[in-house]
C-alpha positions as CSV (number, residue, x, y, z in Angstrom):
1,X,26.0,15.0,-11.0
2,X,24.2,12.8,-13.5
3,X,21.8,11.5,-11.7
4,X,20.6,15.1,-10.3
5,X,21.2,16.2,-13.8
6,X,18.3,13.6,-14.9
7,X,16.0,14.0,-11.8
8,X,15.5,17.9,-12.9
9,X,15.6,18.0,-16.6
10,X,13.7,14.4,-17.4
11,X,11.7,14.3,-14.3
12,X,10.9,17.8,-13.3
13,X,11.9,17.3,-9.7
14,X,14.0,20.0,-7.9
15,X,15.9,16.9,-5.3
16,X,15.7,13.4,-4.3
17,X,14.0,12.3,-1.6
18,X,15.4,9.6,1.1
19,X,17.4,7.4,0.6
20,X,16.7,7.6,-3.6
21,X,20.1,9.5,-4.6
22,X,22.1,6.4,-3.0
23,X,20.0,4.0,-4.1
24,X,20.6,5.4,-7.7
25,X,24.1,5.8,-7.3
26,X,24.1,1.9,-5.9
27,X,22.7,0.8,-8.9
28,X,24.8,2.7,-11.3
29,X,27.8,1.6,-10.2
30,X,26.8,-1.8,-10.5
31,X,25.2,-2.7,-7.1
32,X,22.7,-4.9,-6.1
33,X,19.6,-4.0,-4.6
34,X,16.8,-4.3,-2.3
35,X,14.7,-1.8,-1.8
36,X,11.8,-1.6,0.2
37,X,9.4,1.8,0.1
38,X,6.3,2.8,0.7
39,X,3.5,3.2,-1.9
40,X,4.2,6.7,-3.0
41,X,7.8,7.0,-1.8
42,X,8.7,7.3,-5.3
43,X,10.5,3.7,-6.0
44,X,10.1,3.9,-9.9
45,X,12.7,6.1,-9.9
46,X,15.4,4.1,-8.5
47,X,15.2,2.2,-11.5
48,X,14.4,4.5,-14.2
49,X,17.1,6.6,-13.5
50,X,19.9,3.9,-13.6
51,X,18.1,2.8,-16.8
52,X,18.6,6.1,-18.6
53,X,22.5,6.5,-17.5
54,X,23.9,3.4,-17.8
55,X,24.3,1.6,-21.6
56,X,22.0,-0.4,-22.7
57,X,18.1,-1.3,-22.0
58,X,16.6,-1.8,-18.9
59,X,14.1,-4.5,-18.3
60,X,11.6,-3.9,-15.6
61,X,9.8,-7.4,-14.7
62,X,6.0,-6.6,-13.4
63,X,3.2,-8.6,-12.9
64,X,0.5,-5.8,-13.4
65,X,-0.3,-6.9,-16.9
66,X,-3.4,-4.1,-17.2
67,X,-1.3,-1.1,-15.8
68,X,2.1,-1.5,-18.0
69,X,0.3,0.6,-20.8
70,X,0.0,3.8,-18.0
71,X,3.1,3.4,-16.9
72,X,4.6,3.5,-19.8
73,X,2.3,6.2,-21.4
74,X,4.0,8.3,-18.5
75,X,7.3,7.3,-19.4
76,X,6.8,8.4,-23.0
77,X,5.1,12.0,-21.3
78,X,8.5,12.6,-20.5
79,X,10.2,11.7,-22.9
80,X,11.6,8.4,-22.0
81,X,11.4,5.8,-24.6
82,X,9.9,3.0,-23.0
83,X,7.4,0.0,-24.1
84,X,6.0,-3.2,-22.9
85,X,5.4,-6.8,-23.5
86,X,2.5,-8.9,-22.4
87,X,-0.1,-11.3,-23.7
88,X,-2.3,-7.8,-24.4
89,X,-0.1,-7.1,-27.7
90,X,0.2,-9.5,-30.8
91,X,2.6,-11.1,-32.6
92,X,3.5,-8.3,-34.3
93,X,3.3,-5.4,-32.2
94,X,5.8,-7.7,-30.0
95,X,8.1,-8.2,-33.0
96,X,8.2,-4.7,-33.5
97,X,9.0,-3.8,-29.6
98,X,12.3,-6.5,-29.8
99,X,13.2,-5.3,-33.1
100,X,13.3,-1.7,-31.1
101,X,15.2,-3.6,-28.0
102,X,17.7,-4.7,-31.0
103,X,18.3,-1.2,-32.8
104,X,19.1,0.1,-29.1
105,X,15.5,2.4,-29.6
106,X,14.7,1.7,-26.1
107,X,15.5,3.1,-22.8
108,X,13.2,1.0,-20.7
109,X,10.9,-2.2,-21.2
110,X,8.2,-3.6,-19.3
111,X,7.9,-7.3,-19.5
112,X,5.7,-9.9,-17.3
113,X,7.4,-12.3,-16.0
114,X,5.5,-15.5,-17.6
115,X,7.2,-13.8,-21.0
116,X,10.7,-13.2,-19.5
117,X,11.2,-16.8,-18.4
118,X,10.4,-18.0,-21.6
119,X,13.8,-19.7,-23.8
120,X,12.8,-17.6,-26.8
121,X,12.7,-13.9,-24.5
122,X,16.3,-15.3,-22.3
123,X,17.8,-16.0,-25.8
124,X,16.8,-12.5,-27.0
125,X,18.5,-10.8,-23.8
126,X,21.5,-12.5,-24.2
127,X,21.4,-11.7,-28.3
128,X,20.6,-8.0,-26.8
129,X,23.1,-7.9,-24.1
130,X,26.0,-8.7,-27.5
131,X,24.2,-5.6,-28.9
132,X,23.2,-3.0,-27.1
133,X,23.9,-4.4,-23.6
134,X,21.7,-4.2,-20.9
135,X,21.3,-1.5,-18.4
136,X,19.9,-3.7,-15.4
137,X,16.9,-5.7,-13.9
138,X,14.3,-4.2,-12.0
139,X,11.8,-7.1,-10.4
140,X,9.2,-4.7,-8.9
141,X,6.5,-6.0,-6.2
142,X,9.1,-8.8,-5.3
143,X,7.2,-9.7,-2.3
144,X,5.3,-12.3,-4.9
145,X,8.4,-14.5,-4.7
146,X,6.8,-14.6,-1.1
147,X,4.8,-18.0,-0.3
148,X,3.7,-16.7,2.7
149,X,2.7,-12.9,1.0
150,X,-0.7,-12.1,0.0
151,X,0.3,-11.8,-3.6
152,X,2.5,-14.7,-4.1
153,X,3.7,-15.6,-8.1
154,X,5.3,-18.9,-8.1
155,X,6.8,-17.6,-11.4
156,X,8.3,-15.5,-9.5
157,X,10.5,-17.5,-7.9
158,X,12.1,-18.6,-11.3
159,X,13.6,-15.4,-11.6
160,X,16.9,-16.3,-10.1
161,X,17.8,-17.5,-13.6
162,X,18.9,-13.6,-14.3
163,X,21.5,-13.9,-11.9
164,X,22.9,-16.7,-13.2
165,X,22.5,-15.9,-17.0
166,X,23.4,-12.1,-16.4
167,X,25.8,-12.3,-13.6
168,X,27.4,-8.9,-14.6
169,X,24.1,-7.1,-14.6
170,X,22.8,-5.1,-11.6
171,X,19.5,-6.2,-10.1
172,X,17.1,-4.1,-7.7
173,X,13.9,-5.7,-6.4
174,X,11.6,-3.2,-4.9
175,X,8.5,-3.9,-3.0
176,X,6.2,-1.6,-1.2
177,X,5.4,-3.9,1.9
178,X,7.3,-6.8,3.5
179,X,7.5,-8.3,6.8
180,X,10.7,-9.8,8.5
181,X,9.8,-13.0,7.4
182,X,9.2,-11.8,3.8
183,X,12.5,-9.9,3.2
184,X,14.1,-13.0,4.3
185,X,12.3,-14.8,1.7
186,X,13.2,-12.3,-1.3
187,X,16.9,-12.3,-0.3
188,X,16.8,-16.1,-0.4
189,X,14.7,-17.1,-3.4
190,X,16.1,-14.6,-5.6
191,X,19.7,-14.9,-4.3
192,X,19.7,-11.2,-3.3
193,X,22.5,-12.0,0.0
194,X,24.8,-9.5,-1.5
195,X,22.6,-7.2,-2.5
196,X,22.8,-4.1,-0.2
197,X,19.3,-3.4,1.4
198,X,18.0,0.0,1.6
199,X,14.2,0.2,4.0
200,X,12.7,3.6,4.0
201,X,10.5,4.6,6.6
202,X,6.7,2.9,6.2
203,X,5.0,6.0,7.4
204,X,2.7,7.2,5.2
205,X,2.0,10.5,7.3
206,X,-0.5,11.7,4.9
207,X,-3.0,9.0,5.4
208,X,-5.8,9.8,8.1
209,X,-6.6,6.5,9.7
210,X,-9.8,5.7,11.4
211,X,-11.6,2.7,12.5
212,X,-15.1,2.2,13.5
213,X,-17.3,-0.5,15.1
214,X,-19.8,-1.4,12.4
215,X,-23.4,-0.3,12.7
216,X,-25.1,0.1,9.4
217,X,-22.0,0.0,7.5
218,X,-23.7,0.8,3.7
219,X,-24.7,4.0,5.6
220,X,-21.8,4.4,7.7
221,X,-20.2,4.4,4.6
222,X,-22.4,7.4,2.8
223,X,-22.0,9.4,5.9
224,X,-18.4,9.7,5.4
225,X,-18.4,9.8,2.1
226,X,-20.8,13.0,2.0
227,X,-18.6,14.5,4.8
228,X,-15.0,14.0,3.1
229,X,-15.4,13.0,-0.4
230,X,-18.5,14.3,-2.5
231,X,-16.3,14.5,-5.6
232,X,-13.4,12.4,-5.0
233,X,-12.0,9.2,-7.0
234,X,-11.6,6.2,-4.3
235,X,-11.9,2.3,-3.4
236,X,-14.2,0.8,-1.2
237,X,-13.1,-2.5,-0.4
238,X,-15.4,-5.6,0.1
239,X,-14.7,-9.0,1.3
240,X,-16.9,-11.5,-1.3
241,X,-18.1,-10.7,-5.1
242,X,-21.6,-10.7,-3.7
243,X,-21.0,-7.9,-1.9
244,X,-19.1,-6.1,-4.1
245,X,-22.1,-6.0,-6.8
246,X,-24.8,-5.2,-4.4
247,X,-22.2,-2.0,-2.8
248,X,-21.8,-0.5,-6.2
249,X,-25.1,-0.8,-7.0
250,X,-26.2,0.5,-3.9
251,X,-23.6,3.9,-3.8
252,X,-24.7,4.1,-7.4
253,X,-28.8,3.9,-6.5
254,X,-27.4,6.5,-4.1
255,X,-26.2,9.2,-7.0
256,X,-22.2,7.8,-6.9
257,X,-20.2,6.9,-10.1
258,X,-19.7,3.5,-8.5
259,X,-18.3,0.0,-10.4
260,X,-17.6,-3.1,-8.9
261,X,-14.1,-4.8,-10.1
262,X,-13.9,-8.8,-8.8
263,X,-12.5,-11.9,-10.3
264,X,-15.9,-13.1,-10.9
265,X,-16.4,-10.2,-14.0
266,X,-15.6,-11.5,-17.3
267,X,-12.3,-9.4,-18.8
268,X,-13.8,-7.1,-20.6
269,X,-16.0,-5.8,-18.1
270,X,-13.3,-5.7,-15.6
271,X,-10.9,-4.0,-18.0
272,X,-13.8,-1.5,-18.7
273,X,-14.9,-0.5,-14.9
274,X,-10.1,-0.3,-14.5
275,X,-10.0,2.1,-17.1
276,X,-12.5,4.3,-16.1
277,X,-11.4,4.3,-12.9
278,X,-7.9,5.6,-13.9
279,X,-8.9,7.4,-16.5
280,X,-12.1,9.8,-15.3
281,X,-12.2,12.2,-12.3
282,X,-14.6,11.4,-9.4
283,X,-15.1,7.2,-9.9
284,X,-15.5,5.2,-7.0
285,X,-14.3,1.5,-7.5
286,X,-15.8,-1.3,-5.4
287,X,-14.1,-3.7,-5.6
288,X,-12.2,-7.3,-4.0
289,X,-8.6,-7.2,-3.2
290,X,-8.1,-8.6,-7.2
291,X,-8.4,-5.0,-8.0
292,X,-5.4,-2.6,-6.7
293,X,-2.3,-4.0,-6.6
294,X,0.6,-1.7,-7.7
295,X,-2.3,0.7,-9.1
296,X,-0.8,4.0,-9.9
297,X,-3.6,6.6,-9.6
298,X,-2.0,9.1,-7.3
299,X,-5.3,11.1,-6.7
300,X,-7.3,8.2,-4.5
301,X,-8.0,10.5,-1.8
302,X,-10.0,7.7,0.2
303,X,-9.7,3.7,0.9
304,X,-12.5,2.6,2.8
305,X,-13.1,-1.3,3.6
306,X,-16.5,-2.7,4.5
307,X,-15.3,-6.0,5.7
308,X,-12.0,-6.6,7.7
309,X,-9.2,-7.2,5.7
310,X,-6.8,-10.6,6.0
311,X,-3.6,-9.0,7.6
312,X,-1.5,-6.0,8.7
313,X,0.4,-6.6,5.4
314,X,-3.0,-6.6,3.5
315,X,-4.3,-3.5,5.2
316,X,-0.8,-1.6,5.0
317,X,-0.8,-2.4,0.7
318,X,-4.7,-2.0,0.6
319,X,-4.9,1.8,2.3
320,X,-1.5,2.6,0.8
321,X,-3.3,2.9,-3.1
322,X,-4.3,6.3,-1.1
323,X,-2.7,9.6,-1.2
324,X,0.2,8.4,-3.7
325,X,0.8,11.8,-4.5
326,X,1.6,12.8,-0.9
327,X,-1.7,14.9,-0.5
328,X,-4.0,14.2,2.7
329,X,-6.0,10.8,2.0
330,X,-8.4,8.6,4.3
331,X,-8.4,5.1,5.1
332,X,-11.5,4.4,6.5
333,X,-12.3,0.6,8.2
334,X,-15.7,-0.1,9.8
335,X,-15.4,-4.1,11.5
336,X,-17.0,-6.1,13.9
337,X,-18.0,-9.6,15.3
338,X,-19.3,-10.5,12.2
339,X,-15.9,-10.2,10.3
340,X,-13.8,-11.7,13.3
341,X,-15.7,-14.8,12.7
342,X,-16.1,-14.9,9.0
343,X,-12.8,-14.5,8.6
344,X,-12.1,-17.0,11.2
345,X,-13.9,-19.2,9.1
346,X,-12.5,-18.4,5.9
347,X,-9.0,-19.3,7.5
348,X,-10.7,-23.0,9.4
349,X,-12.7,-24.0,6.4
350,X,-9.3,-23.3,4.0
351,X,-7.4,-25.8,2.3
352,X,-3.9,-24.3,3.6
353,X,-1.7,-26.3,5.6
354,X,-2.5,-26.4,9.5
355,X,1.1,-24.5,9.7
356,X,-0.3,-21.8,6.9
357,X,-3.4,-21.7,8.8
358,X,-2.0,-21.1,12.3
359,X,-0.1,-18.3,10.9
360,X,-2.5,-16.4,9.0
361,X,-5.0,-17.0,12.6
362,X,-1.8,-15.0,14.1
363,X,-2.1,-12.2,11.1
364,X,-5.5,-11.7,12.2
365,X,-5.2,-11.4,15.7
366,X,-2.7,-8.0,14.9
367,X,-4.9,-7.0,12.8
368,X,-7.6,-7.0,15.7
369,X,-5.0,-5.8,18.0
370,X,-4.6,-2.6,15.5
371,X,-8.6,-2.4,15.3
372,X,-9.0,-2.2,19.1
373,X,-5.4,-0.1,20.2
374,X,-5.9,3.0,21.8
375,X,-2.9,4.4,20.4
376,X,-1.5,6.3,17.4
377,X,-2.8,4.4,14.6
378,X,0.6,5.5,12.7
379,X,2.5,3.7,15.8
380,X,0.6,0.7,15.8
381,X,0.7,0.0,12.2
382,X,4.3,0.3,12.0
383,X,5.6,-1.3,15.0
384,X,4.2,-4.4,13.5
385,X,6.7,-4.0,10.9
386,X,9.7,-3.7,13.2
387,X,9.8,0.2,13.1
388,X,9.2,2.7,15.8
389,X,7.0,6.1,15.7
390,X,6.8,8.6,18.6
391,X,2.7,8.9,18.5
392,X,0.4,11.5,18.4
393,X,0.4,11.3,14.9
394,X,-2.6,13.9,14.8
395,X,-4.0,12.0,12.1
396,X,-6.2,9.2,13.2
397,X,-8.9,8.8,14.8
398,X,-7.7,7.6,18.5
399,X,-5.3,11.2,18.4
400,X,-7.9,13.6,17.4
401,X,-10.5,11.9,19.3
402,X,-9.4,9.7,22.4
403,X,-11.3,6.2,23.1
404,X,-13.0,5.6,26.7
405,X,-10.4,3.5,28.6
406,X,-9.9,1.0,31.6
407,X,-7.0,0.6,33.9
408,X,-6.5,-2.8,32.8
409,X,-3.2,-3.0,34.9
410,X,-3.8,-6.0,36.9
411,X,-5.1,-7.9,33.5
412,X,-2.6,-7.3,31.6
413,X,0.2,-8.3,34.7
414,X,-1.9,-11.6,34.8
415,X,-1.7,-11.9,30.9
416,X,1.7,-11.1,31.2
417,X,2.7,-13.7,34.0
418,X,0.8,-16.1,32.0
419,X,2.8,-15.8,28.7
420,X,6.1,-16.2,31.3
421,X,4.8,-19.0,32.9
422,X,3.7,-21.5,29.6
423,X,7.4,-20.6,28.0
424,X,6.3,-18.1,25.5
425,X,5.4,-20.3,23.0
426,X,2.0,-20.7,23.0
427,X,-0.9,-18.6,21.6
428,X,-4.0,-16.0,22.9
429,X,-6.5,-18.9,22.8
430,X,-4.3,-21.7,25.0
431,X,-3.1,-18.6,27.3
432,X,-6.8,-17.3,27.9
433,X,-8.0,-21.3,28.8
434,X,-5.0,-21.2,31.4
435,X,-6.4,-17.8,32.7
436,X,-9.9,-18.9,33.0
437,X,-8.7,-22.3,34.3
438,X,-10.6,-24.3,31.3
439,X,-9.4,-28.0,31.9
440,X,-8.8,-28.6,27.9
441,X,-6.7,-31.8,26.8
442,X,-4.0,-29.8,25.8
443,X,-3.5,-28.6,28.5
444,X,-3.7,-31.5,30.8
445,X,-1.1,-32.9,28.6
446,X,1.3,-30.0,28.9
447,X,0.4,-30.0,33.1
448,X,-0.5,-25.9,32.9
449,X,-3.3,-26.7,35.3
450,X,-0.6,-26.8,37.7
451,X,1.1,-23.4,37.1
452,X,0.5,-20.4,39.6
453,X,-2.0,-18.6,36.8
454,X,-4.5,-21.4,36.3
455,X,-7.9,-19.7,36.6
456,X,-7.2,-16.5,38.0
457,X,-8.4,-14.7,35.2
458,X,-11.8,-15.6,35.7
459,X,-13.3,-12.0,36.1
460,X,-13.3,-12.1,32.1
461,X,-14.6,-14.8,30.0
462,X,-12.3,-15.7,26.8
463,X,-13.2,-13.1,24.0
464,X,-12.4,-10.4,26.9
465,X,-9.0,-12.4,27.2
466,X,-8.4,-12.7,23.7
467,X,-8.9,-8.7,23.3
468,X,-6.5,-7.8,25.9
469,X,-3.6,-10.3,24.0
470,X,-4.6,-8.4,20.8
471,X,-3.9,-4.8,22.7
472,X,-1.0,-5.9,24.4
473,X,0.8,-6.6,20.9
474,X,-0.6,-3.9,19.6
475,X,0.8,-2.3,22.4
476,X,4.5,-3.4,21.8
477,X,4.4,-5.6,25.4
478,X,4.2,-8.9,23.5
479,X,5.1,-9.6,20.0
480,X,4.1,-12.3,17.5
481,X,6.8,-15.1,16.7
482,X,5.5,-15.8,13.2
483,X,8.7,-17.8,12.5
484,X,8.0,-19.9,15.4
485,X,4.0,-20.6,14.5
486,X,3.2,-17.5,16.3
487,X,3.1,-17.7,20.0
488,X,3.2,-14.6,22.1
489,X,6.8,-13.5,23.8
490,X,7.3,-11.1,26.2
491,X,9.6,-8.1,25.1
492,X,11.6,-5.7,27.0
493,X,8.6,-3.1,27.4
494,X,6.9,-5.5,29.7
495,X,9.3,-5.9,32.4
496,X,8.1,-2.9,33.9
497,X,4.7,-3.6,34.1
498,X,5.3,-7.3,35.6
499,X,7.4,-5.3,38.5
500,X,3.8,-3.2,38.8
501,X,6.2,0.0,38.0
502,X,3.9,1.0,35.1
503,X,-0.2,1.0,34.6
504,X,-1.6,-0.1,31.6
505,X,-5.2,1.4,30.2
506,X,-6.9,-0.8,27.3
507,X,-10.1,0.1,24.9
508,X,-12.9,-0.5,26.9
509,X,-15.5,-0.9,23.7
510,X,-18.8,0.9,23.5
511,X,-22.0,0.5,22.5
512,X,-22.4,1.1,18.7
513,X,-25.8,2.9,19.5
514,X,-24.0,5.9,21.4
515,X,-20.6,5.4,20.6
516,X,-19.1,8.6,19.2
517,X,-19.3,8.9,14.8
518,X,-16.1,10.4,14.7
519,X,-17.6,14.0,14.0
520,X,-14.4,16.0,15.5
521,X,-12.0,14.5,13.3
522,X,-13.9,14.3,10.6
523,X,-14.2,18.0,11.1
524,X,-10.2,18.5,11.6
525,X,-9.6,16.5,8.8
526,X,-11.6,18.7,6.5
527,X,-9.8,21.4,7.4
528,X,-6.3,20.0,6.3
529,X,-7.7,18.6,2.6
530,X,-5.5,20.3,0.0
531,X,-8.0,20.8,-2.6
532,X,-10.6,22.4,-0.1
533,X,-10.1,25.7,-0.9
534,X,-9.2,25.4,-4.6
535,X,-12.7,22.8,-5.6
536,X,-14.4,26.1,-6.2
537,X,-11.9,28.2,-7.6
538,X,-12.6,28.9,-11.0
539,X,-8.4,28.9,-12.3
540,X,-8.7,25.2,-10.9
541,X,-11.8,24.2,-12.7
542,X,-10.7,25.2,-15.8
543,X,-6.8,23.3,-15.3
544,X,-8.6,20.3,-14.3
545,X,-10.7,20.5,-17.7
546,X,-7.8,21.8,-20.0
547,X,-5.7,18.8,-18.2
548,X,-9.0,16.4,-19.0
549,X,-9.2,17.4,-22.9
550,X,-5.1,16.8,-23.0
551,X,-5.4,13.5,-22.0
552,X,-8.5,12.3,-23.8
553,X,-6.7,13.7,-26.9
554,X,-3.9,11.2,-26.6
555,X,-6.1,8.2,-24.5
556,X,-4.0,8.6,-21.5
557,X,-5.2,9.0,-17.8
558,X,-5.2,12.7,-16.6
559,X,-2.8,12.1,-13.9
560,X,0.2,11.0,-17.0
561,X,-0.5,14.9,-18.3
562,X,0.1,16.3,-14.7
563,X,-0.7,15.3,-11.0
564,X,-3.4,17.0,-8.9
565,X,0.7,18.3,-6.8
566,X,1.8,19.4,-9.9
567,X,-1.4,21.3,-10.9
568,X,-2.4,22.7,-7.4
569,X,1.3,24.3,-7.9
570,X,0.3,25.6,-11.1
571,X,-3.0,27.4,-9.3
572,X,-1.0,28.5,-6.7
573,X,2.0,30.3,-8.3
574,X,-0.2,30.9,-12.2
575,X,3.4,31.3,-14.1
576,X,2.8,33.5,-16.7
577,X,5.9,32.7,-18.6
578,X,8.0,29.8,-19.7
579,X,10.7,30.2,-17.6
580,X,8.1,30.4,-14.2
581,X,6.4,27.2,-15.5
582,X,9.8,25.6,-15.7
583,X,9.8,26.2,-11.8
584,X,6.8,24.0,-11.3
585,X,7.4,20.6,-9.8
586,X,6.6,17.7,-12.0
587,X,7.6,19.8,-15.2
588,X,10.7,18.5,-17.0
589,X,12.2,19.4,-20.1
590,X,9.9,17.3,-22.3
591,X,6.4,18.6,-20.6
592,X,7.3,22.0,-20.4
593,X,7.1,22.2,-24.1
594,X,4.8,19.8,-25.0
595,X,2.0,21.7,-21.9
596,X,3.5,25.0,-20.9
597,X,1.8,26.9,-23.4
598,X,-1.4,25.5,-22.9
599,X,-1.8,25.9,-19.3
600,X,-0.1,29.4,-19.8
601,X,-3.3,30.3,-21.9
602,X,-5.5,28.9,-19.4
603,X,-4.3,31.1,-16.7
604,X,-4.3,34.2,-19.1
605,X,-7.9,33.5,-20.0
606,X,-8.8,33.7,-16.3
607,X,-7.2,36.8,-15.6
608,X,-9.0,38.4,-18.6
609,X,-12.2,37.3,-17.2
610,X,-11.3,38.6,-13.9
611,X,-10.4,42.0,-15.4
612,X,-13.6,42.3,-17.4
């Protein structure tokens, strides 16, 4: 099989993983596609494969202007003749890239998508497509087309001119996070409703999740950081600019390779701190969310945020630029009061519509609802994007280390009765005002002072009523109607605790002062890092730094020579041969010649030392 064929010898990969091999195949045969994966789930190749077997170019549209170069540095690792156009390259440097596209030079091209919808690039396709043809369009991170979506490119929604222009060429749109809403919105704006849709599982099983109540977050921060990641590349994320610059400057005062990374930084300094970051071992990046999207380091062992992040869909993209290479990786997320209401703020004092604000107000509240569960961390996070996990993931912080609890059974049946009894339609703040029998105009006007659960809640004052909504989505017994400006419904899992056939036990929050650091599953967690035992292996220091001088020979990141996978394989089995190293994952035709003998000599040097 072709495909296969490519996988191995290009790509160095023994077999596909998911739903990638029919995905490929879709596209090959001329499909339509949308594809939605999580970061690290290996959605690049669904696209570069098709690219190399079918005839012509492919054109991969990307907004990630600063990180075309890398990918297409890896591209060329292997082989693959690839290159990229954006406003970063002249006149003539793009000349000579379309002149390529003519000659039929190039397998794959990277464009931005302010370029593509130009008449001059369109006209080019169209002269390429007589030519050489063209192989397909990939529009990655499609969830800009999004208005609602945290990343949202209005240019982005232009890109329905392919169809219509190059009706007879395939399309895939791949993003790595995207609500129900959201998917609906990609199908629609780029006139994806015959595309067939392919959604992977969302679990990323190899992130460690962990939340804490903030107290002394800077050295919150440095305790885990000592604990987990002495010598590890990561992001700590911060919510303003001010922030960001005082952190860095802080872990660096502290003996960290810290930089900051915001909007506020003039270009060259930002492209400076990026490149470093992706390009040395051991940097830690503070930064706003401007810096990470689609950023393809895959040895971020840790994401830790110092203020609360926006939304679910945030949080999933923003701890999900962990772990890319499949390896154990933290996210780490200290919040309280302070972030509920300056983000609460941020949202109020916003220029958004009131619909736009009542909905991200709704985004919030799950995120809370995730903050405070007492569940699986795995189960909460992905529930809220319409998939199910059993629990006990054994990798967050409430299953290695259980939360105190109260048997919040009758609240939650009042809650419940309340959301019933107002039509399931209204939100946490309107419902806890009916529980506490608060006599507000709105609800005069609607007449809820006359239903049967007017004030009796009033054992709790609102914030306690607002935290049992939040852990009652979280908990799957109510769920969000974003469509519907995000009132509470009941769902099927509530029935039986309205019948009083089931109990229900909620986080009952702690003082900061005495609350439990975590210690226990900071300690199980060490014990599962990949790297632990190899960090002071000698073999391993010396790959690392032979993998290093490589890729500061040619002015690529390490990671585009090998992976930390690839080369913890390479400690593991120490091939002594050509045909051995040809064994190792990650090693295709093209890097087995161009490194095999390099890393061969490495590994013989060793054992000479050993035997001396």
């Amino acid at each position: 099989m072709q495909s296969l064929d490519s996988l191995r010898s290009v790509f160095g990969y023994a077999a596909f993983r998911g739903e990638q091999q029919a995905i490929i195949e879709h596209v090959i045969a001329g499909g339509d596609a949308l594809v939605l994966m999580p970061t690290g789930g290996g959605k690049s190749l669904c696209y570069q494969i098709p690219a190399l077997l079918r005839p012509g170019v492919g054109i991969v549209v990307s907004p990630l202007i600063a990180l075309m170069q890398d990918q297409v540095d890896a591209l060329r690792q292997l082989g693959v003749k690839a290159a990229f156009l954006n406003s970063s390259i002249g006149a003539d440097a793009a000349r000579a890239v379309q002149n390529q596209m003519l000659r039929g030079e190039l397998d794959l091209l990277y464009v931005a998508p302010e370029r593509l919808m130009t008449d001059s690039f369109l006209n080019l396709l169209e002269r390429l497509q007589e030519v050489n043809g063209l192989a397909l369009f990939a529009i990655d991170e499609a969830h800009c087309v999004s208005q609602w979506g945290h990343d949202f490119r209005p240019e982005y929604r232009a890109l329905t001119v392919l169809h219509e222009r190059f009706p007879a060429v395939p399309r895939i749109a791949l993003t790595a996070t995207a609500d129900k809403p959201t998917r609906g919105e990609i199908v629609e704006r780029l006139a994806l409703q015959q595309a067939r849709q392919f959604v992977s599982s969302f679990d990323r099983a190899n992130i460690r999740y962990r939340v804490t109540q903030k107290n002394n977050a800077r050295n919150q921060l440095q305790t885990f950081l000592e604990a987990e990641h002495p010598n590890d590349a990561g992001i700590v994320y911060c919510l303003s600019r001010k922030k960001v610059e005082e952190t860095a400057a802080w872990l660096k005062g502290q003996g960290w390779d810290a930089l900051p990374y915001h909007a506020g930084l003039d270009a060259t300094t930002r492209g400076k701190n990026q490149s470093r970051f992706l390009r040395e071992e051991g940097v830690v990046m503070v930064a706003t969310v401007a810096f990470g999207m689609g950023i393809d380091k895959p040895n971020v062992r840790f994401v830790a945020h110092l203020d609360l992040p926006k939304s679910m869909e945030g949080y999933y993209q923003e701890t999900g630029r962990a772990g890319r290479d499949g390896q154990s990786a933290n996210a780490w997320l200290a919040y309280g009061l302070g972030d509920v209401v300056s983000m609460r703020q941020m949202i109020d004092s916003g220029e958004a519509s009131e619909e736009r604000k009542r909905l991200e107000r709704q985004k919030l509240d799950a995120l809370l609802g995730y903050c405070e569960s007492t569940t699986c961390r795995h189960q909460t996070l992905l529930r809220y994007f319409g998939e199910e996990h059993p629990g006990n993931c054994g990798a967050c912080d409430n299953c290695l280390e259980p939360v105190d609890t109260w048997d919040a059974t009758l609240a939650a049946q009042m809650a419940l009765s309340c959301v019933f009894r107002t039509g399931q339609r209204f939100g946490a703040g309107h419902l806890s005002d009916v529980l506490i029998g608060k006599l507000t105009d709105r609800i005069e006007k609607l007449n809820h002072q006359t239903l049967s659960t007017f004030g009796i809640g009033k054992e709790l004052n609102a914030s306690q009523w607002s935290s049992v909504y939040r852990q009652l989505v979280a908990s799957g017994l109510l769920e969000t109607d974003i469509e519907a400006y995000g009132g509470l419904k009941l769902t099927e899992a509530a029935r039986p605790i309205l019948r009083g056939e089931q109990s229900v036990w909620l986080r009952r929050d702690a003082d900061p002062a005495i609350r439990k650091t975590g210690r226990q599953s900071q300690r199980t967690s060490k014990s599962r890092e990949p790297f632990s035992g190899a960090n002071d292996d000698p073999l391993w220091i010396a790959l690392k730094a032979k993998r290093i001088a490589l890729a500061r020979e040619q002015g690529v990141p390490p990671y585009v020579i090998f992976h930390d996978s690839t080369l913890l394989e390479i400690l593991n089995q120490r091939p002594r041969t050509t045909a051995e190293f040809s064994k190792i994952s990650g090693v295709g035709q093209a890097k087995l010649s161009r490194y095999a003998p390099h890393f061969i000599e490495v590994i013989d040097n060793q054992n000479k030392d050993l035997s001396q």
